[in-house]
N, C-alpha and C positions, 0 to 999 in steps of 0.2 A: 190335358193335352188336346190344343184343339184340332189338330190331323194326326190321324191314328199312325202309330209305327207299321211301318211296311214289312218288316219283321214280323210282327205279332200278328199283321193280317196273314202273311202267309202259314202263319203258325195255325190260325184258327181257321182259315180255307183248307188246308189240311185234314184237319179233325174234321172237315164236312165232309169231305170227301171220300175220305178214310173211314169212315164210320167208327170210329174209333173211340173209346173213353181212356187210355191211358196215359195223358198228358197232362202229367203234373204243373200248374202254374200258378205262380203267386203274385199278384197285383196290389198297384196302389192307387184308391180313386179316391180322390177328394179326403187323401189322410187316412182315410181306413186300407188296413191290409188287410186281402181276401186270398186264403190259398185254399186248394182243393185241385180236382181234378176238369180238364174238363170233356165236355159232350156235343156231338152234331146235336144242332137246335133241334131236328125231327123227335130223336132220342128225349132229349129234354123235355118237349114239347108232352109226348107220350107217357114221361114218367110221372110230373106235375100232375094232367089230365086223370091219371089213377088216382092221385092222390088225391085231387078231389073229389074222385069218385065216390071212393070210400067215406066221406066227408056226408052226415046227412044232412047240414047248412050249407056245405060249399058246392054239394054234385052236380047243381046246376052251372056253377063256371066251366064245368071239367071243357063241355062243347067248345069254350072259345080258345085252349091249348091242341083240342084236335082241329079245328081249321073250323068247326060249324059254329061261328060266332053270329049274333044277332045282324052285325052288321053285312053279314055274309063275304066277308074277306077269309082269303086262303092262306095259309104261313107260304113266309116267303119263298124264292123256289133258290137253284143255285147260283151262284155268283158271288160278291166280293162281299164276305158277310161283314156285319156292323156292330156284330154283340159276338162277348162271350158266353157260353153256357156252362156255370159252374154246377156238377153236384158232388155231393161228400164234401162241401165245402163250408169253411167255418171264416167267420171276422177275427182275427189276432185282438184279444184285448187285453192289458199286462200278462198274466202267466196262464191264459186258458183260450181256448179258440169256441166261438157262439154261432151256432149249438154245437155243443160236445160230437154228436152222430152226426153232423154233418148237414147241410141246406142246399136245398137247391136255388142258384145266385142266376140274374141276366145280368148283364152288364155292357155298357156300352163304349165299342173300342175307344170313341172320341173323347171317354176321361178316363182311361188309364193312363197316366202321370209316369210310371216307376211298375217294372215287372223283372221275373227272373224263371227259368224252370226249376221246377221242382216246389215240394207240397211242405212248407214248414209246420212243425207243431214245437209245442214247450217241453220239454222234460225238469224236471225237479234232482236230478241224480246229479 
């Protein structure tokens, strides 16, 4: 989709504002479906950054998820955001979602094609 639904901006202007993680959504960008929940990019931002924390190859990116990038650019501030921030979020692939626990997803609103609320997974029953 090359202009994001105005819908789905408000959806995700929301969640920044809101500070909020409990908004379940499930997208389709470029044929892949992505559901999970999602997160204000700060939050994201924050959580990634730990994780590469933790990481002894990766601790040096964690800077460029808290704002202190080489380049010295800041995450962006508020207004009409342009990505979504997934985490606990898995890709649908026939009967299992990757990774099982869940990833943390950016995405950007200008290719989401196809969405819906709320978080699908598979059951076998």
């Amino acid at each position: 989709m090359s202009t994001p639904d105005d819908l789905l901006i408000d959806l995700a202007a929301m969640v920044e504002s809101e500070q909020t993680n409990q908004m379940s959504l499930t997208v389709v960008v470029h044929g892949a479906v992505i559901t999970g929940r999602l997160a204000p990019e700060s939050v994201w931002r924050q959580r990634v950054a730990e994780v590469l924390q933790d990481s002894d190859q990766l601790a040096p990116f964690a800077g460029v998820f808290r704002g202190t990038s080489p380049a010295g650019r800041t995450p962006p501030d508020a207004g009409t955001p342009s990505h979504l921030h997934f985490h606990v979020a898995r890709i649908l692939q026939g009967t299992l979602g990757i990774p099982e626990t869940g990833g943390m997803y950016r995405i950007a609103l200008k290719d989401v094609s196809a969405w819906t609320v709320g978080d699908f997974s598979y059951s076998d029953k």
